[in-house]
C-alpha positions in Angstrom: -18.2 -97.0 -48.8 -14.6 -95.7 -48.0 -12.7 -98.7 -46.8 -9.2 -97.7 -46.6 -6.6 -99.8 -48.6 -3.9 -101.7 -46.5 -1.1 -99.8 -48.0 -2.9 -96.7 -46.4 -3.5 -99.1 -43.2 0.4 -99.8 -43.0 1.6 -95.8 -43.7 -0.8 -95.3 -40.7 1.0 -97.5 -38.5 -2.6 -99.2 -38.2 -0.9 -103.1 -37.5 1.0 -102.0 -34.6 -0.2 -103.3 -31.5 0.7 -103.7 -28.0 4.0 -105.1 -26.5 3.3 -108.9 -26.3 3.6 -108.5 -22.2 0.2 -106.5 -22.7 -2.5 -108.4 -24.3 -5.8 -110.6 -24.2 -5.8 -113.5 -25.5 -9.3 -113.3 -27.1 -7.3 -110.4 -29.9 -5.9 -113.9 -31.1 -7.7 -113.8 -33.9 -7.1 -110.5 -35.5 -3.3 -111.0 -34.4 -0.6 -111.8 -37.5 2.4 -112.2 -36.0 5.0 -110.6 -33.2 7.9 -108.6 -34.0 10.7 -107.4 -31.7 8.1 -108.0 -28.7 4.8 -106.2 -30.5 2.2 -107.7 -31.8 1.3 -107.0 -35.3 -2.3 -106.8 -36.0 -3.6 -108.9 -38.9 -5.1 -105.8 -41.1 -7.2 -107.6 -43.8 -9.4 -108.3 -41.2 -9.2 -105.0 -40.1 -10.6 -104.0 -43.6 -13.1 -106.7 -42.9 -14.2 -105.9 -39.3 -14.2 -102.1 -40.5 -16.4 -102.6 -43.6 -19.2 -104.6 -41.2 -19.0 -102.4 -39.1 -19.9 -99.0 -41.5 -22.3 -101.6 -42.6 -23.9 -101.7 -39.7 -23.9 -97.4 -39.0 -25.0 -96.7 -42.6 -28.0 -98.7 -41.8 -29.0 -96.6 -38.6 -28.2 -93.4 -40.3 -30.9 -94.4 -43.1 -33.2 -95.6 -40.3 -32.8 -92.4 -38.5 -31.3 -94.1 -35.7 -28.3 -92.1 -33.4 -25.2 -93.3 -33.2 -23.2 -92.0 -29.4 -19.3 -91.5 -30.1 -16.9 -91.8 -27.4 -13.1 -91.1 -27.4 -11.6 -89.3 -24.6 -8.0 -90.4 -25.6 -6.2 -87.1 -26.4 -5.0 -88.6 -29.8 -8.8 -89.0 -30.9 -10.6 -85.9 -28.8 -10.0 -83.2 -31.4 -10.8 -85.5 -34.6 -13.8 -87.0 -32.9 -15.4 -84.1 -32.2 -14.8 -82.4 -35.8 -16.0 -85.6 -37.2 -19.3 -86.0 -35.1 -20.3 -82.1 -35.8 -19.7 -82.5 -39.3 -21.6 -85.9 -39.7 -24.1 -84.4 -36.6 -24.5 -86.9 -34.3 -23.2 -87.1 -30.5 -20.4 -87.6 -28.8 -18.5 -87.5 -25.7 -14.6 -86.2 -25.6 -14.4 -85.1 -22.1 -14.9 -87.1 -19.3 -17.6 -90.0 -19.8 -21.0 -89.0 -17.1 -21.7 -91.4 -14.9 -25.6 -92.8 -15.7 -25.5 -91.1 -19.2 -27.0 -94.5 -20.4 -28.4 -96.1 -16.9 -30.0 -92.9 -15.7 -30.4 -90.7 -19.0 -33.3 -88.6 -17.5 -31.3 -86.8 -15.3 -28.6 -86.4 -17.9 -31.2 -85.0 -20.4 -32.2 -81.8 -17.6 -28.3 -80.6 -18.1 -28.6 -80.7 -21.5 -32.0 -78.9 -21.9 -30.4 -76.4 -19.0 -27.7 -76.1 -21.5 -29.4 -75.4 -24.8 -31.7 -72.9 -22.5 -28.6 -71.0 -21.4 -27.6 -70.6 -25.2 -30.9 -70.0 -27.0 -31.1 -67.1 -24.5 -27.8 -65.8 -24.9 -28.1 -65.8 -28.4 -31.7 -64.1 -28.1 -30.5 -61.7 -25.7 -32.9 -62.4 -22.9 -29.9 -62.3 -20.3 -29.0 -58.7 -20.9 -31.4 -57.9 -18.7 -29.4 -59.3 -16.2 -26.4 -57.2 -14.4 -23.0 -58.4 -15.5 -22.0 -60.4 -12.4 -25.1 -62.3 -12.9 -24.1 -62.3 -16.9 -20.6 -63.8 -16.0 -22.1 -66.5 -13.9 -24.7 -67.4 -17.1 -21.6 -67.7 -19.1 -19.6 -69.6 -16.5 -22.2 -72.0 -16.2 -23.1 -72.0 -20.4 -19.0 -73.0 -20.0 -19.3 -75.6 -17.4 -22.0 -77.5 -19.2 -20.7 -77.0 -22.6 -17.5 -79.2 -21.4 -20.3 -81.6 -20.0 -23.1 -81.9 -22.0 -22.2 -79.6 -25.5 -21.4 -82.6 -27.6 -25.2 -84.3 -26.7 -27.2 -81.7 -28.0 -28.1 -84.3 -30.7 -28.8 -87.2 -28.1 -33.1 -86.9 -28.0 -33.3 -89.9 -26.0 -30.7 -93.0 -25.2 -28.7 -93.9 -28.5 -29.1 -97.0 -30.6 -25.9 -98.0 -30.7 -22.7 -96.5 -29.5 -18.9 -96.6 -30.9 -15.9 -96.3 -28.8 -12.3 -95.9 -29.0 -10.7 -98.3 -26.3 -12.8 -100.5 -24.6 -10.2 -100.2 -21.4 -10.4 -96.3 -21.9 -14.4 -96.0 -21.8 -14.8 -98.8 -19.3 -17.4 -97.5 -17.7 -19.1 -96.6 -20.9 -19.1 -100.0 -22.0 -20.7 -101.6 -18.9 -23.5 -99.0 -19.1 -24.3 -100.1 -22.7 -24.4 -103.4 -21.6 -26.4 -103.4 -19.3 -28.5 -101.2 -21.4 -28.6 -104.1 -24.3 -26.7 -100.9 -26.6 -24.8 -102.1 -29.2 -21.2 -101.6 -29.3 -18.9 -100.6 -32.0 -15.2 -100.5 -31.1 -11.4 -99.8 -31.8 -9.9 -103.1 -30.4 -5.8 -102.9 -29.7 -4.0 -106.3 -29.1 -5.0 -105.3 -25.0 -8.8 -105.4 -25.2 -11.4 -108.0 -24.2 -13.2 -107.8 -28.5 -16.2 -110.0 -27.1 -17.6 -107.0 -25.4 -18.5 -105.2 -28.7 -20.8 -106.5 -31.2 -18.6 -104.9 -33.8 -14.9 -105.3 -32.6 -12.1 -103.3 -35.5 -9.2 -104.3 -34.9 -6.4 -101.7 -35.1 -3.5 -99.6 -33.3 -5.6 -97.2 -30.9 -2.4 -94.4 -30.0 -1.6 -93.3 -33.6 -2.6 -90.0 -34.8 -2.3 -91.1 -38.1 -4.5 -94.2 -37.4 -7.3 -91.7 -35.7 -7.3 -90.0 -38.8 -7.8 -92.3 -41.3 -10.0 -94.7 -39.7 -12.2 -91.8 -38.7 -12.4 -90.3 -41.8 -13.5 -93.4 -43.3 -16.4 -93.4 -41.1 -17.6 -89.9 -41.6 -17.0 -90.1 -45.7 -19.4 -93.5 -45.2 -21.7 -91.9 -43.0 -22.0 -88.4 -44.8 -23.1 -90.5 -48.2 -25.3 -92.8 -46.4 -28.3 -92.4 -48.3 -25.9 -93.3 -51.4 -24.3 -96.7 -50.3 -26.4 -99.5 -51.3 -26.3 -102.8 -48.9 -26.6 -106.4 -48.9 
């Protein structure tokens, strides 16, 4: 399991959390001090809260279970989405679709529409078509792939889902409530933790802190099958 080491943590600017103005007082816990008005997140139980958490997504991966990954902060879109192609499972870096979790049916017609628009691209079946016709195909493949291109993967609703910022993916998080969907998080000094059943605490604006953390995950998740748990 790649757990990164608190030097590594530190370098990434990981402890830095909100101005002390802007927090909740249930990130208490995972707080170590304050410093010239910023709270300084406590990152040994970062490490901890990390290392349950991989815990927890290695053993859905080996159950064949999906995971959904959400992160439409523009520090984390670009990252997320390399990391969720490469480990292929979903995710969601544009904006979040209202009933992706409470009303997945409807949800699941755009995607098929989607992958029907590209198998039949790729197989040539719209050359038949005249070109203005052609562009509005491609217009449409466009539209949906901004929609719906990172949930090819997503069969059915996802067994648990990870976010980065609860405040962020607000409405995410109340779906997968009230869809009993487990929820994995990034938690900054200014976030409720209680709502995820796996809250890491950590700096959610770095770049450097996207990267790391997230490459953590995907190193874990790519050697699954390897990591032996308690």
């Amino acid at each position: 399991m790649n757990i990164p080491k608190l030097e590594e943590m530190l370098k990434a600017g990981m402890h830095f959390g909100h101005r002390t103005n802007r927090w909740h007082p249930k990130m208490e816990q995972f707080i170590f001090t304050k410093k010239n008005g910023i709270y300084i997140i406590n990152i040994e139980k970062t490490q901890e809260q990390l290392k349950k958490a991989i815990e927890f997504m290695v053993r859905l991966r080996n159950e064949g279970k999906i995971i959904l990954f959400v992160g439409t902060k523009k520090q984390v879109k670009k990252s997320m989405k390399e990391m969720c192609e490469s480990i292929k499972e979903p995710y969601i870096v544009g904006k979040w679709l209202g009933g992706l979790l409470t009303n997945f049916a409807v949800i699941k017609k755009s995607i098929k529409k989607y992958q029907d628009l590209v198998s039949d691209k790729e197989a040539g079946r719209l050359n038949k078509y005249t070109k203005k016709e052609q562009l509005d195909f491609d217009r449409e493949t466009k539209r949906l792939e901004e929609r719906v291109g990172g949930l090819v993967n997503l069969s059915r609703l996802p067994d648990a889902i990870f976010i980065w910022d609860l405040k962020e993916e607000e409405t995410a998080v109340k779906e997968a409530i009230s869809k009993n969907i487990p929820i994995i998080a990034i938690c900054d000094t200014n976030v409720n933790p209680e709502l995820a059943k796996f809250p890491i605490p950590a700096n959610d604006d770095a770049t450097k802190t996207v990267e790391l953390l997230l490459n953590s995950i995907k190193d874990s998740l790519l050697n699954a099958n390897n990591i032996k748990l308690k």
